[in-house]
C-alpha atoms as an extended CHARMM CRD file, in Angstrom:
* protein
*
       219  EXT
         1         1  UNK       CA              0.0000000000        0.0000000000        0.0000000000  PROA      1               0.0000000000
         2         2  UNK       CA              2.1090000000        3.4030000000       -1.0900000000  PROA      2               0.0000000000
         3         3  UNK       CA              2.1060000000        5.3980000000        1.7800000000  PROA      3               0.0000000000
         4         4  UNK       CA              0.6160000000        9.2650000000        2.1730000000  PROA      4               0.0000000000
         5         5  UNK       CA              1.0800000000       11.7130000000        4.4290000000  PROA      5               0.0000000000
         6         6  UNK       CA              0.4100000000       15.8250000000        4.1940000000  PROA      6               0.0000000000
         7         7  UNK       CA             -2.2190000000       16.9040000000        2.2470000000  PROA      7               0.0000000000
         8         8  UNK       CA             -0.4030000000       20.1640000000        0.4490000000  PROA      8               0.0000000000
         9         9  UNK       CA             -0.6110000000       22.1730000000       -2.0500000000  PROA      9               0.0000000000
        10        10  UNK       CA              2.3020000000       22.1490000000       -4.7440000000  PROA      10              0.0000000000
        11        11  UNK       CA              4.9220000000       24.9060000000       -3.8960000000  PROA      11              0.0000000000
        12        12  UNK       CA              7.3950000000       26.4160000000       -5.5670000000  PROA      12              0.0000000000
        13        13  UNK       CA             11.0400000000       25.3370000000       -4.2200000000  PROA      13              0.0000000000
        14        14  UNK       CA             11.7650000000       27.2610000000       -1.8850000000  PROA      14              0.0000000000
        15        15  UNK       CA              8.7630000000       28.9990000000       -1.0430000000  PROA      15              0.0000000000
        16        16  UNK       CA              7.9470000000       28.7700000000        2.6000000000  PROA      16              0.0000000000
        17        17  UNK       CA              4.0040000000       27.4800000000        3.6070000000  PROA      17              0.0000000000
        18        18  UNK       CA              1.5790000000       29.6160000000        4.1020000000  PROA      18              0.0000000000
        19        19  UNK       CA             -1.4270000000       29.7190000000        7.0110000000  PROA      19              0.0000000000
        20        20  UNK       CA             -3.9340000000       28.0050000000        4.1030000000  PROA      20              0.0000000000
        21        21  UNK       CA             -1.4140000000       25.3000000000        2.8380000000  PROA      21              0.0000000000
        22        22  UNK       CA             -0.7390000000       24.5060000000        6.5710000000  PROA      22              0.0000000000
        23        23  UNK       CA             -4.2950000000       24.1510000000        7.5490000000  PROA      23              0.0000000000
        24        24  UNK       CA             -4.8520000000       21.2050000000        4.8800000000  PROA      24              0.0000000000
        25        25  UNK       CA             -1.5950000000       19.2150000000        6.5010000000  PROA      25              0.0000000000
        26        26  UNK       CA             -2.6520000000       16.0300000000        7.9870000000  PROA      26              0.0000000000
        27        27  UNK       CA             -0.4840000000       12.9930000000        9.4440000000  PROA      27              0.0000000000
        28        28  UNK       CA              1.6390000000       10.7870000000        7.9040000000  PROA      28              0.0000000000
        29        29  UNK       CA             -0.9330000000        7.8400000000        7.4010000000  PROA      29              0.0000000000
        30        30  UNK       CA              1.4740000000        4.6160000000        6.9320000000  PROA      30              0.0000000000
        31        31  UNK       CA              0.4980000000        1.3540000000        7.0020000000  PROA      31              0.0000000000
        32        32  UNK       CA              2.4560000000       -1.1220000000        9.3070000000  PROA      32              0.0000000000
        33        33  UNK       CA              2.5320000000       -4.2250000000        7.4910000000  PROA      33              0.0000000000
        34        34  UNK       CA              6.3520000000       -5.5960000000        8.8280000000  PROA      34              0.0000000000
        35        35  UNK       CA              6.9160000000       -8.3630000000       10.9240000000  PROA      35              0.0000000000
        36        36  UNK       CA              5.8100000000       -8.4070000000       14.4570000000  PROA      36              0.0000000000
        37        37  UNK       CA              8.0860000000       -6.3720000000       16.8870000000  PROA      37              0.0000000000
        38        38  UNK       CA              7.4630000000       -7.2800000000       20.7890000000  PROA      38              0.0000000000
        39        39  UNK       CA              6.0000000000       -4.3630000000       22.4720000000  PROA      39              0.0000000000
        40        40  UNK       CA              6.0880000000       -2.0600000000       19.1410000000  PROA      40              0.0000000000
        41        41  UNK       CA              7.5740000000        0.9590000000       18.8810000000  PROA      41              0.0000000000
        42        42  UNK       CA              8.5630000000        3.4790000000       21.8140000000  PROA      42              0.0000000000
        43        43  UNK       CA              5.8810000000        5.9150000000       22.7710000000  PROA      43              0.0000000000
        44        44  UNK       CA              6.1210000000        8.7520000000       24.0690000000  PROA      44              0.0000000000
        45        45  UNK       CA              4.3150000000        9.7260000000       27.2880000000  PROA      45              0.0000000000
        46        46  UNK       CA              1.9460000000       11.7870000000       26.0320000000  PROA      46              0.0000000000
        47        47  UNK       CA              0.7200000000        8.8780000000       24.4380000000  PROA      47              0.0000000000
        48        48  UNK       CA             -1.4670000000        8.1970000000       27.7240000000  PROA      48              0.0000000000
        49        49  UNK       CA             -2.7920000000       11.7180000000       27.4620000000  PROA      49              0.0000000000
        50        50  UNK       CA             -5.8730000000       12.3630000000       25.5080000000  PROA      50              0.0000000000
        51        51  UNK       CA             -5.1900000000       13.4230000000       22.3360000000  PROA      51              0.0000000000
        52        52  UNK       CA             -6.7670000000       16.4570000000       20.4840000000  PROA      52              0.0000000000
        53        53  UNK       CA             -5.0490000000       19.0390000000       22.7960000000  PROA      53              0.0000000000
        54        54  UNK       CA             -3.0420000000       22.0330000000       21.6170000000  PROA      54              0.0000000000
        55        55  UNK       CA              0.5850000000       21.1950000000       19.6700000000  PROA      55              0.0000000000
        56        56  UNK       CA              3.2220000000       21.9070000000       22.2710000000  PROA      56              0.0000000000
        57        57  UNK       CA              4.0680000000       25.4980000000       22.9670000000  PROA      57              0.0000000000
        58        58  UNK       CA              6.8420000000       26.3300000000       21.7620000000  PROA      58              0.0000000000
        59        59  UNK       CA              9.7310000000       27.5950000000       24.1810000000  PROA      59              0.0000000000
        60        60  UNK       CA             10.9030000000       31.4350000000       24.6140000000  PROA      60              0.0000000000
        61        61  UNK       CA             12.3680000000       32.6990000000       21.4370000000  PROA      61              0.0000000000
        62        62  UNK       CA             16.2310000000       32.1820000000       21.1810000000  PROA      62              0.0000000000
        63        63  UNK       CA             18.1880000000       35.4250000000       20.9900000000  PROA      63              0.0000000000
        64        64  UNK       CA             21.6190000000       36.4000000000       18.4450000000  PROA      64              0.0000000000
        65        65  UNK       CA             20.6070000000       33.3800000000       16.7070000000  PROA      65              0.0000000000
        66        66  UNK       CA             20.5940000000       33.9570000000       12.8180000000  PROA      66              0.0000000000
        67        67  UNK       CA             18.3930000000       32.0360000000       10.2140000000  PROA      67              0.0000000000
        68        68  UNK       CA             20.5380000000       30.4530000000        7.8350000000  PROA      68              0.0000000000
        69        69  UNK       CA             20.4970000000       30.4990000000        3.5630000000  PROA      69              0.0000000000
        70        70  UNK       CA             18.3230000000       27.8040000000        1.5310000000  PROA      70              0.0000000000
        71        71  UNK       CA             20.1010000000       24.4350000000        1.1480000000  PROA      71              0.0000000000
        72        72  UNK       CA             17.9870000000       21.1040000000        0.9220000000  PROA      72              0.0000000000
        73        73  UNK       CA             19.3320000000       18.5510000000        3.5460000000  PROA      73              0.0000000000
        74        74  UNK       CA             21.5850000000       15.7790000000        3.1600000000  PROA      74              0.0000000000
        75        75  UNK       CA             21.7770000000       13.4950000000        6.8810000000  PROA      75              0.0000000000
        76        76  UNK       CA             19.8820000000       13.5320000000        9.6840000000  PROA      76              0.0000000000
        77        77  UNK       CA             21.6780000000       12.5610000000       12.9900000000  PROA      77              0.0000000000
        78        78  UNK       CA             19.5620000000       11.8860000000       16.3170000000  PROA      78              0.0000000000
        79        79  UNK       CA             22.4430000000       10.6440000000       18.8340000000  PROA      79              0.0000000000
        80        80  UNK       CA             20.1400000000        9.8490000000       21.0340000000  PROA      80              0.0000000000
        81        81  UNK       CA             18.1960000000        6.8770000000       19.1380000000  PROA      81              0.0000000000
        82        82  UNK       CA             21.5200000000        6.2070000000       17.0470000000  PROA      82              0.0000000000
        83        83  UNK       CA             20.0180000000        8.1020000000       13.6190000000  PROA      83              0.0000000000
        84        84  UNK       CA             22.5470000000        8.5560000000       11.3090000000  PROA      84              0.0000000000
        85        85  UNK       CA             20.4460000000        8.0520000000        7.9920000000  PROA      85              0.0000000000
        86        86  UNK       CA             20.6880000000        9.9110000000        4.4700000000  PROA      86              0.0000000000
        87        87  UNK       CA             17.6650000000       12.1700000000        3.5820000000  PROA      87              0.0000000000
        88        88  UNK       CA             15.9070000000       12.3930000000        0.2610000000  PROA      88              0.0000000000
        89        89  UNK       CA             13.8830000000       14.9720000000       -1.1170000000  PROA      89              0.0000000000
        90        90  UNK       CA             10.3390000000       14.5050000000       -1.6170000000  PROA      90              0.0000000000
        91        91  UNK       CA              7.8960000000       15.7730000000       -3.4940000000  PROA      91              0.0000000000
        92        92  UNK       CA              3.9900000000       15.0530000000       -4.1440000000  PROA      92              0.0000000000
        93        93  UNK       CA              2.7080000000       11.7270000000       -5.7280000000  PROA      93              0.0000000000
        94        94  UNK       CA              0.1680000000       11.4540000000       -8.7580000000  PROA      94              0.0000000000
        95        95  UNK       CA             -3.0050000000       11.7140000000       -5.6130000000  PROA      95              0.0000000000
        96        96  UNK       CA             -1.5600000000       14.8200000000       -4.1150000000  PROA      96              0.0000000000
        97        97  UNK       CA              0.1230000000       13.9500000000       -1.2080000000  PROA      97              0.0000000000
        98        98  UNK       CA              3.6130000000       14.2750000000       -0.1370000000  PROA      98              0.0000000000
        99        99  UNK       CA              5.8090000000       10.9590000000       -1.1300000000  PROA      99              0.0000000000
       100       100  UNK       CA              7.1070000000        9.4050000000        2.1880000000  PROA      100             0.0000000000
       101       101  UNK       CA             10.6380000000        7.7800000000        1.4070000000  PROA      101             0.0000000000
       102       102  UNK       CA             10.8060000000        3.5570000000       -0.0350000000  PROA      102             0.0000000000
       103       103  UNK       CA              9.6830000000        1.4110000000        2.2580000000  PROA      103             0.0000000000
       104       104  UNK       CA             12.5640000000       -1.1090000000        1.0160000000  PROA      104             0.0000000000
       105       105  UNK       CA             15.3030000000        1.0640000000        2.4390000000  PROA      105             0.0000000000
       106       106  UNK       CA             14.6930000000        1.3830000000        6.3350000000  PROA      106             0.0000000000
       107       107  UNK       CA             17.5860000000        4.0250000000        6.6520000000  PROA      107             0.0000000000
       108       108  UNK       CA             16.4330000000        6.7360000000        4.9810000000  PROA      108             0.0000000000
       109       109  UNK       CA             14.8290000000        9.7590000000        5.7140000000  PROA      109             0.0000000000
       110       110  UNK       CA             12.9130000000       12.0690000000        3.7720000000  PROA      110             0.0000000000
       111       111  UNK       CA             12.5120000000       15.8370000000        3.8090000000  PROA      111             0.0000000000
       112       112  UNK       CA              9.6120000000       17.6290000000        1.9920000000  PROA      112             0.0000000000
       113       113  UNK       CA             11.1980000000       19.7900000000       -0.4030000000  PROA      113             0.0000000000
       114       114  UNK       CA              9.2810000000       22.7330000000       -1.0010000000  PROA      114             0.0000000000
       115       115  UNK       CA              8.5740000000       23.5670000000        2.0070000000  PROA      115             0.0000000000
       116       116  UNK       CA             11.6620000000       24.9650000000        4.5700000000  PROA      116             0.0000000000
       117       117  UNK       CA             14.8780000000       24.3300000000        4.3110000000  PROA      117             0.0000000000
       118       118  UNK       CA             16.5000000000       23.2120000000        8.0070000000  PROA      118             0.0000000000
       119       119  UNK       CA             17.9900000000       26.4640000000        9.4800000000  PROA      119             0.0000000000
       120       120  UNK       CA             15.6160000000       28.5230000000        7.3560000000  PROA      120             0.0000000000
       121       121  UNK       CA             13.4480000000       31.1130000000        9.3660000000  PROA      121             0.0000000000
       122       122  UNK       CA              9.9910000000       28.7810000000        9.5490000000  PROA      122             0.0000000000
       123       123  UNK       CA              9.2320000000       25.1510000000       10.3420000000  PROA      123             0.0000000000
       124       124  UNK       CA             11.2600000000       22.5950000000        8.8110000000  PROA      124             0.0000000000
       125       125  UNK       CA              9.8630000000       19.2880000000        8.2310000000  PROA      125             0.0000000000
       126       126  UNK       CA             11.7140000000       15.6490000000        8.2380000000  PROA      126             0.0000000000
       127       127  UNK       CA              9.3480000000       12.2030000000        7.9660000000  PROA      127             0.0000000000
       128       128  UNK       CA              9.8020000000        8.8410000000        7.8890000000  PROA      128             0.0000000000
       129       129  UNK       CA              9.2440000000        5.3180000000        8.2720000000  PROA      129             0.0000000000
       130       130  UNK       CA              8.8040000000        3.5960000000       11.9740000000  PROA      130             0.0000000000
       131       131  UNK       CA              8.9970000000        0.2170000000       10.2160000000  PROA      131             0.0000000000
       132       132  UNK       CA              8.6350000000       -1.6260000000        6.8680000000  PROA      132             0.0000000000
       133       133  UNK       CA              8.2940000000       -5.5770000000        6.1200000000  PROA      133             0.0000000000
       134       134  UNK       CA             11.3880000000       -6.7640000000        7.5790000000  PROA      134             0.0000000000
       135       135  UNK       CA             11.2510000000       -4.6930000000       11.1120000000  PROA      135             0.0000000000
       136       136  UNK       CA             12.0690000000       -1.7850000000       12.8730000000  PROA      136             0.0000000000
       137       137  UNK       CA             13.0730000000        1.4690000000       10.4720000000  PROA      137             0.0000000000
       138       138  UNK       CA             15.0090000000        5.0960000000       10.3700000000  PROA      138             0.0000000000
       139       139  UNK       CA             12.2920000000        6.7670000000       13.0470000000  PROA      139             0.0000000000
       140       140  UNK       CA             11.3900000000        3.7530000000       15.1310000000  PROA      140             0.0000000000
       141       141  UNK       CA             13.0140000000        5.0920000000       18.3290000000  PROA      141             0.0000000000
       142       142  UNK       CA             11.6900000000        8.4150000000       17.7940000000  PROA      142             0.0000000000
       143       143  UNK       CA              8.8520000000        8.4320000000       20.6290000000  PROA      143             0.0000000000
       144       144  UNK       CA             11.7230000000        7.7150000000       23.1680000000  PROA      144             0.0000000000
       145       145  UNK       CA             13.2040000000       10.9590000000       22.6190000000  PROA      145             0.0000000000
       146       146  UNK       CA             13.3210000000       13.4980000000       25.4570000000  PROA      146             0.0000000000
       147       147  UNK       CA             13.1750000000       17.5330000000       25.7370000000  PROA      147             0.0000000000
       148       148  UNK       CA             16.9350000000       19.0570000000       25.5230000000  PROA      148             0.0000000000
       149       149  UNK       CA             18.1530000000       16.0630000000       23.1480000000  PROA      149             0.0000000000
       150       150  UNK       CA             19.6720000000       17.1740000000       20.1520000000  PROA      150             0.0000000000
       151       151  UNK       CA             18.6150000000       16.7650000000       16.1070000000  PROA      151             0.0000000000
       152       152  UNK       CA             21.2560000000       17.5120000000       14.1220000000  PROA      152             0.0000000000
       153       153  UNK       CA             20.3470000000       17.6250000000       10.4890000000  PROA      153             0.0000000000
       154       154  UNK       CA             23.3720000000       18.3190000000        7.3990000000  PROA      154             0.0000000000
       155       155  UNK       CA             22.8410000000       20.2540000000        4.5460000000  PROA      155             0.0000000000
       156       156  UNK       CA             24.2670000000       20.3410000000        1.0220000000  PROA      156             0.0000000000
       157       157  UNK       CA             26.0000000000       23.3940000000        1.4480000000  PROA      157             0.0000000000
       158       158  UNK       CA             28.3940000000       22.0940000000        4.2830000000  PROA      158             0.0000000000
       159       159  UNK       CA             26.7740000000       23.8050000000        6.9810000000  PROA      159             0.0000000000
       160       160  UNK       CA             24.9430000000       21.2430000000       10.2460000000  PROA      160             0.0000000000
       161       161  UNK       CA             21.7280000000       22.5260000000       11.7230000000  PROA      161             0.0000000000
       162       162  UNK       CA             21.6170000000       21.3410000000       15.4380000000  PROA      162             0.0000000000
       163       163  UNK       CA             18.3420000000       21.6740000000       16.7780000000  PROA      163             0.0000000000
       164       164  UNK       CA             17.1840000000       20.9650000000       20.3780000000  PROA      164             0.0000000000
       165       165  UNK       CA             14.2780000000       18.9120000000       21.3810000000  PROA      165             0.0000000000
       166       166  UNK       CA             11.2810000000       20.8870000000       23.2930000000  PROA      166             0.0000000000
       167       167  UNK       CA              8.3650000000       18.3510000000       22.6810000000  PROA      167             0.0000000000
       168       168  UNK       CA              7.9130000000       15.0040000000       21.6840000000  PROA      168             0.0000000000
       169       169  UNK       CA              3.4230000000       14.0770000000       21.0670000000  PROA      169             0.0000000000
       170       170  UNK       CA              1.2320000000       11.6570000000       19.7050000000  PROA      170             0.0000000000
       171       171  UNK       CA             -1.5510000000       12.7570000000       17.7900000000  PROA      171             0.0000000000
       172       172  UNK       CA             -4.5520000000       10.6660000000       16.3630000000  PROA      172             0.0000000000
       173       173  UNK       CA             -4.7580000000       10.9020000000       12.7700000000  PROA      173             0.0000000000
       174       174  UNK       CA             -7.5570000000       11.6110000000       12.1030000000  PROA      174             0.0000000000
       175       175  UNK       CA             -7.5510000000       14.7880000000       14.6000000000  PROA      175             0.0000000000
       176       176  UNK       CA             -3.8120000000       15.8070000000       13.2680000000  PROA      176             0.0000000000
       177       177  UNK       CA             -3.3580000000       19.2330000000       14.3550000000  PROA      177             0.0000000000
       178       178  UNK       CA             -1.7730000000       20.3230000000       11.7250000000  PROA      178             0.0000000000
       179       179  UNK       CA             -2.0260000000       24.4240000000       11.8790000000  PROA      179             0.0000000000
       180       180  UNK       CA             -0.1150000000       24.0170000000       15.4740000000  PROA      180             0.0000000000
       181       181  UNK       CA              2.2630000000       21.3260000000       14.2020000000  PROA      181             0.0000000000
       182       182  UNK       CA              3.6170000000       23.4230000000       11.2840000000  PROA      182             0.0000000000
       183       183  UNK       CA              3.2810000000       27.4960000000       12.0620000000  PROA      183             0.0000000000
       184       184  UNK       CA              5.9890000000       29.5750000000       11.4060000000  PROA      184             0.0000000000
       185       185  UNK       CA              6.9390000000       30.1900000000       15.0600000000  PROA      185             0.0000000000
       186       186  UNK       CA              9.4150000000       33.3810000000       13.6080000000  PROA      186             0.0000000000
       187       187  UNK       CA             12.3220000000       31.3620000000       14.3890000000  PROA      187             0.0000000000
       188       188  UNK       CA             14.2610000000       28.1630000000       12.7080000000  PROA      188             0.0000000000
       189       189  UNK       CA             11.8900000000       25.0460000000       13.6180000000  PROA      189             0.0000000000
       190       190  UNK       CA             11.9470000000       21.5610000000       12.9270000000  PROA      190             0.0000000000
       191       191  UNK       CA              9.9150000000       18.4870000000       13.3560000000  PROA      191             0.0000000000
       192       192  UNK       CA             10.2870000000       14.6380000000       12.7280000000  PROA      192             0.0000000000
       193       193  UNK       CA              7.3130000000       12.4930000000       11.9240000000  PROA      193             0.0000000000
       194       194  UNK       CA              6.4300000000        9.3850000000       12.2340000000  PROA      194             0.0000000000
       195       195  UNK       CA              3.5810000000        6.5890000000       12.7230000000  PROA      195             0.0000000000
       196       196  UNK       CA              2.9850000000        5.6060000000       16.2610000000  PROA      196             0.0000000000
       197       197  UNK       CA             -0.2200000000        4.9950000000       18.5430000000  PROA      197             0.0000000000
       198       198  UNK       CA             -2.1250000000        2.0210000000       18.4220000000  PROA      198             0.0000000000
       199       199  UNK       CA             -1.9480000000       -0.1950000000       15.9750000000  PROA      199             0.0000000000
       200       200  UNK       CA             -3.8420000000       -2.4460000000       13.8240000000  PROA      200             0.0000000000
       201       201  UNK       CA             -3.2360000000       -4.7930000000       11.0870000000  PROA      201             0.0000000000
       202       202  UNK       CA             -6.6420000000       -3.6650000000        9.2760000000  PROA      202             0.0000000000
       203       203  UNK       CA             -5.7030000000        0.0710000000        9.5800000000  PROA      203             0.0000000000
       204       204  UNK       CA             -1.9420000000        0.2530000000       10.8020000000  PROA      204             0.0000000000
       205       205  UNK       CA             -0.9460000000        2.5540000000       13.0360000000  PROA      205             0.0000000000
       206       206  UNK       CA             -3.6910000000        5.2330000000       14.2290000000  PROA      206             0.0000000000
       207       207  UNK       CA             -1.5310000000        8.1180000000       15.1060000000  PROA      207             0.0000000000
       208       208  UNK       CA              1.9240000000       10.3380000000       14.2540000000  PROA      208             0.0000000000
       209       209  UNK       CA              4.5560000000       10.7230000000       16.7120000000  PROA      209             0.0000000000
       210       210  UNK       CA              6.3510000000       14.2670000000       16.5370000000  PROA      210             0.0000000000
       211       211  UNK       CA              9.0220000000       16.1670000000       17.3240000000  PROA      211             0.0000000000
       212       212  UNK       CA              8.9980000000       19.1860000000       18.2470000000  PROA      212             0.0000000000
       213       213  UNK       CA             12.7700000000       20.8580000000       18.1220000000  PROA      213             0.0000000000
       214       214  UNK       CA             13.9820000000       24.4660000000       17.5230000000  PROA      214             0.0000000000
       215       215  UNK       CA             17.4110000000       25.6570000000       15.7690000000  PROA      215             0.0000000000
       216       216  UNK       CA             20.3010000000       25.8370000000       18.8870000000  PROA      216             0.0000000000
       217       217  UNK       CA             23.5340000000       26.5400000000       16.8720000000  PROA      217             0.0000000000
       218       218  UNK       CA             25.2890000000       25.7610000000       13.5640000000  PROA      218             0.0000000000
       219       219  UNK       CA             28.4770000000       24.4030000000       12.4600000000  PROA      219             0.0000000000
C-alpha cells in the first residue's frame, strides 16, 4: 500500500508554507505491514494523554541566533536513538500527497522539499518510516526521545543545523493538528514524523509521533 502523508498544495522550491497550505496538513498515514516487533515501537508519554489538545508550545524565542540560507538537507543525525540516515527529497505523488521515502530502504529519511529548508526562518519538516516488512526502520526510536536532546540535520552546502528537542506528542490521525504542528513560530523550527499509537493490522498505526525541536547553533 504506497504510503501518504500531508495533504499540500504544490509549492514552488523554496517557497515557505503559508497559514492556508498549513491548515490542509494532515499525518503521515502509513500502514504497518512488517513483521511483528514485541512491544512495538517506543511511545512517548503523552501517548497516555488524551489526544486532540493544543501542539506543544513552543519555548521562549532564542536570541543572536541567525536564520541560515536555503540548502535542501543531506543526513539527519539523532544521537540519542543512534540516527545517522541519508535524507531524500520529496515531493507530491500522482493523488496529491507528499511521497514518504521507499519502504525497502529502512535508513532513509525524507525531507519535503518545497517547504523549509532546516535552518531557514519557519518550520522545517523531516518524515519517515517507523517500520517496513522486515522490522524496525530510520524513526522507530523516535517516541523515546526526550526535551533538551539534540537533532542535528546536514545540509548540502556544508553547513549542520543542530536543533534541540522541546516536545515530543502523539496525535490521532484523524484529529492531526496540523495548523499548530507546522506554524511559522518566527524562528528556525523543525519536526520529525512518524507513525505511532495504536496499531492495527486492518488500519496500521492510528496516530503520528512528533518532534517538536527548535534551531540551537550551527556548524
Amino acid at each position: 500500500m504506497p504510503p501518504k502523508d500531508f495533504r499540500v498544495f504544490e509549492r514552488r522550491r523554496r517557497q515557505p508554507w503559508g497559514v492556508l497550505a498549513l491548515a490542509m496538513l494532515s499525518g503521515l498515514a502509513m500502514m504497518r505491514n512488517g513483521v511483528d516487533v514485541p512491544h512495538g515501537p517506543p511511545q512517548p508519554a503523552a501517548a497516555a494523554r488524551p489526544v486532540g489538545r493544543p501542539a506543544v508550545p513552543p519555548p521562549a524565542a532564542s536570541t543572536g541566533l541567525e536564520p541560515l540560507p536555503y540548502a535542501p538537507a543531506s543526513r539527519v543525525k539523532i544521537p540519542a536513538i543512534q540516527v545517522a540516515a541519508p535524507v531524500m527529497d520529496v515531493g507530491l505523488d500522482e493523488q496529491g500527497w507528499v511521497a514518504a521515502p521507499p519502504p525497502e530502504d529502512p535508513n532513509l529519511a525524507g525531507w519535503y522539499q518545497n517547504g523549509i529548508a532546516p535552518g531557514m526562518r519557519g518550520t522545517s519538516v523531516l518524515v519517515g518510516h517507523v517500520d517496513n516488512l522486515k522490522g524496525p526502520a530510520v524513526f522507530y526510536g523516535l517516541g523515546s526521545l526526550r526535551k533538551g536532546q539534540h537533532v542535528e540535520v546536514e545540509r548540502y552546502d556544508g553547513r549542520v543545523a543542530v536543533f534541540e528537542i522541546y516536545g515530543v506528542e502523539v496525535y490521532a490521525k484523524d484529529n492531526f493538528p496540523g495548523v499548530e504542528v507546522y506554524a511559522d513560530t518566527g524562528q528556525p523550527e523543525l519536526r520529525v514524523i512518524t507513525c505511532g499509537g495504536g496499531y492495527t493490522r486492518a488500519r496500521g498505526y492510528d496516530g503520528n509521533v512528533v518532534v517538536f525541536a527548535r534551531m540551537v547553533g550551527s556548524r
